[in-house]
C-alpha positions in Angstrom: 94.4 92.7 105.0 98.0 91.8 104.1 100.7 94.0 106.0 104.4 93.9 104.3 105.8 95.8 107.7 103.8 93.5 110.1 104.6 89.5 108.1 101.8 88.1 107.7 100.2 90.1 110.9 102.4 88.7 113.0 104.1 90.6 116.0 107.7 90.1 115.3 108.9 91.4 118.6 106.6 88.5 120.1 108.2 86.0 117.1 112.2 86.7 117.7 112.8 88.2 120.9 115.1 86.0 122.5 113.0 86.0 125.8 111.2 83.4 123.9 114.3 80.5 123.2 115.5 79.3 126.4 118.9 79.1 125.4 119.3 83.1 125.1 117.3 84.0 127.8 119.6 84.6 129.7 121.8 87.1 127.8 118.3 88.8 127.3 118.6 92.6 127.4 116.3 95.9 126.4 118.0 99.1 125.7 115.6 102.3 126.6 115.7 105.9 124.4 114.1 108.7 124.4 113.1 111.1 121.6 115.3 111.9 119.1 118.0 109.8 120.3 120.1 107.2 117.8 119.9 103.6 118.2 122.6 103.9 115.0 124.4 106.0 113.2 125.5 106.0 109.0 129.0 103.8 109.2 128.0 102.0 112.4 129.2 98.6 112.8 126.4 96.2 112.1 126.6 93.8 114.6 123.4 93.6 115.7 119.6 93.4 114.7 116.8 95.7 117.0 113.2 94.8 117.5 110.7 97.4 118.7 109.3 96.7 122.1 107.5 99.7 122.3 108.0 103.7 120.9 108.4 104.4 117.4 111.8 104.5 115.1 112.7 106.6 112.3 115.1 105.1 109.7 116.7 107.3 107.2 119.9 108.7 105.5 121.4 111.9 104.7 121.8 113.0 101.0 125.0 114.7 99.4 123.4 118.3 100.4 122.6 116.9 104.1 119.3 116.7 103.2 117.2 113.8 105.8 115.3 111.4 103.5 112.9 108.9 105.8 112.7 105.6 104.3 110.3 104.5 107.0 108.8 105.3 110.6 108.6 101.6 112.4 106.7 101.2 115.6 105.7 98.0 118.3 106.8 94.7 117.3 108.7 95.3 114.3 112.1 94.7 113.4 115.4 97.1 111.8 119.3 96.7 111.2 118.2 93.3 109.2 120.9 94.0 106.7 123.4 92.7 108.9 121.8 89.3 108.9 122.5 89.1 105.1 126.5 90.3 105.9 126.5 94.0 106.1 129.1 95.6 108.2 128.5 99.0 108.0 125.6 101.0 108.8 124.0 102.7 105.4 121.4 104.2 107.3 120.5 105.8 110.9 118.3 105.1 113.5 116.4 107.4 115.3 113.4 107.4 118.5 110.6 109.4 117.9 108.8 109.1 121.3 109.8 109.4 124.5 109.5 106.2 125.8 111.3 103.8 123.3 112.3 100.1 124.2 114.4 98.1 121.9 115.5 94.7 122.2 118.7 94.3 120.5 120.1 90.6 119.1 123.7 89.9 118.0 123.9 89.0 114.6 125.4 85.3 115.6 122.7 84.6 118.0 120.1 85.5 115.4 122.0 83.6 112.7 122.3 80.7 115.7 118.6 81.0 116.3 118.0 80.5 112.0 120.3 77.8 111.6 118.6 75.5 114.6 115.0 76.5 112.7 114.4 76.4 109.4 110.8 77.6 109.6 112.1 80.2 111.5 114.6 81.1 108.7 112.4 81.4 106.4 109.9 83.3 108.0 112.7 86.2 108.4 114.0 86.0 104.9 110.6 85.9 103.3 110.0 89.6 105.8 113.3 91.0 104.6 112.4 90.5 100.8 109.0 91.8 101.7 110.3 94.5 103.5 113.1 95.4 100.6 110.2 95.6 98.1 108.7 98.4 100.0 110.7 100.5 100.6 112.0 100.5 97.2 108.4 101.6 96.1 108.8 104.1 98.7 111.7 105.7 97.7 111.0 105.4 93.9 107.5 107.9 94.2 110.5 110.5 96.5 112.4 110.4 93.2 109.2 109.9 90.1 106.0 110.8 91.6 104.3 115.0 92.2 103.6 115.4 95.8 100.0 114.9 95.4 100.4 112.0 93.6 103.0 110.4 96.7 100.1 111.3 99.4 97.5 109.7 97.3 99.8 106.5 97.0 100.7 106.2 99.9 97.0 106.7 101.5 96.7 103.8 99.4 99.2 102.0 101.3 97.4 103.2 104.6 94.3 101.2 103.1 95.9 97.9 103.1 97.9 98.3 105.9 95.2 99.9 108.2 91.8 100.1 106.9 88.7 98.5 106.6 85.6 99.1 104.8 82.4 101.1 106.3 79.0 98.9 105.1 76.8 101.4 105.5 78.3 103.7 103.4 80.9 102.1 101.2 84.0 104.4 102.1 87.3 103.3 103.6 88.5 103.9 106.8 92.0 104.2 107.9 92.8 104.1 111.5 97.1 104.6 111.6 99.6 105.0 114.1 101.1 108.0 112.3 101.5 111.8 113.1 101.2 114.7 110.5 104.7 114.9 110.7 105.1 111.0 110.2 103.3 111.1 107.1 105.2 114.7 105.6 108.8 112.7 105.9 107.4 109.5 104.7 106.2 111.3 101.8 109.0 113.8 101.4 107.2 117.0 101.9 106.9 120.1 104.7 104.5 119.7 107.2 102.8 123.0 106.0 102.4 121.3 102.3 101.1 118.3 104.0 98.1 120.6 105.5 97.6 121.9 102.4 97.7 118.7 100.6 94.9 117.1 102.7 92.8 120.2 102.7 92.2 120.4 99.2 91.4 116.6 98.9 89.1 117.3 102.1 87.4 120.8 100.0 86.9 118.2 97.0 84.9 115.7 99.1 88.0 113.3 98.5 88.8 112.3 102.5 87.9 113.3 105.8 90.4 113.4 108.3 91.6 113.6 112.0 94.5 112.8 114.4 94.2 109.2 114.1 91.5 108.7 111.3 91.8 109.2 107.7 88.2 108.1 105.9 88.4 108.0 101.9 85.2 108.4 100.4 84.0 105.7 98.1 84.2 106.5 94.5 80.4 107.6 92.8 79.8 104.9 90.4 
């Protein structure tokens, strides 16, 4: 199974958090929010990188109507605000918790840049993730602009599979356990929440998938 959010399925929190180099332990700090609070805003300065302890965060933008368009929903151990590391200086995108009980661990650009320069490994690992990481969401954001809504659900269950699931022996089909809500996967997809329902009703009527909360089985394909 090969993740592009998770590199290589490797906790990133547990990879870069500064906790780990002796050198910047000390300055070593976690920032808490709860639900619908910004880490960042659109225009920000971006003088930091954030890595997900624990909660979930929404990254997005607002379109020339207003209109929110979610480029991804990130949860434990992953990273956001990487841009800056390449030289951005403003913000092109927000940052938002979506639970409760979010922990971030925020690194200044020049300690993470420090932290790169002393390890080339290490730099390489976080470029090779950004370019990873780019590539997706650009095939994200190209089914928002070319693909029916169907067709974006069906693709991006398809994502689920790779990311998530694993194959059933016994009967062939795929299983999908995510860490996703309804409501997770009707941004990501750029749809309601009631066309969602209606969405994964029909492909559950035409013995397509089989749902729950936290489980999404595809059936296998007749031969």
């Amino acid at each position: 199974m090969n993740s592009l959010w998770i590199f290589e399925d490797v906790n990133l929190f547990r990879l870069l958090c500064p906790h780990k180099f002796k050198n910047y332990k000390a300055c070593h700090t976690f920032d808490s929010y709860k639900k619908s609070d910004y880490i960042y805003f659109e225009a920000d300065a971006a003088n930091k990188i954030y890595l997900i302890e624990k909660g979930k965060v929404k990254i997005g933008y607002y379109n020339e109507d207003g209109t929110e368009v979610v480029k991804a929903i990130l949860r434990k151990g992953e990273l956001f605000g990487e841009k800056a590391i390449l030289g951005e200086e403003k913000r092109d995108e927000f940052a938002q918790s979506i639970d409760n009980n979010t922990s971030i661990c925020p690194v200044g650009v020049d300690t993470m840049h420090n932290l790169m320069r002393d390890n080339k490994t290490f730099s390489l690992k976080i470029y090779k993730f950004i370019g990873l990481k780019f590539r997706k969401l650009e095939r994200r954001l190209q089914l928002l602009l070319f693909k029916d809504s169907r067709t974006r659900l069906m693709e991006f269950l398809e994502e689920l599979c790779n990311d998530y699931g694993y194959d059933c022996h016994r009967t062939g089909d795929h299983i999908i356990n995510h860490p996703y809500t309804q409501k997770d996967i009707a941004s990501l997809i750029g749809v309601s929440r009631p066309t969602l329902n209606i969405l994964m009703n029909e492909l559950k009527e035409n013995d397509i998938i089989d749902f729950n909360r936290k489980q999404i089985r595809i059936y296998k394909t007749p031969a």
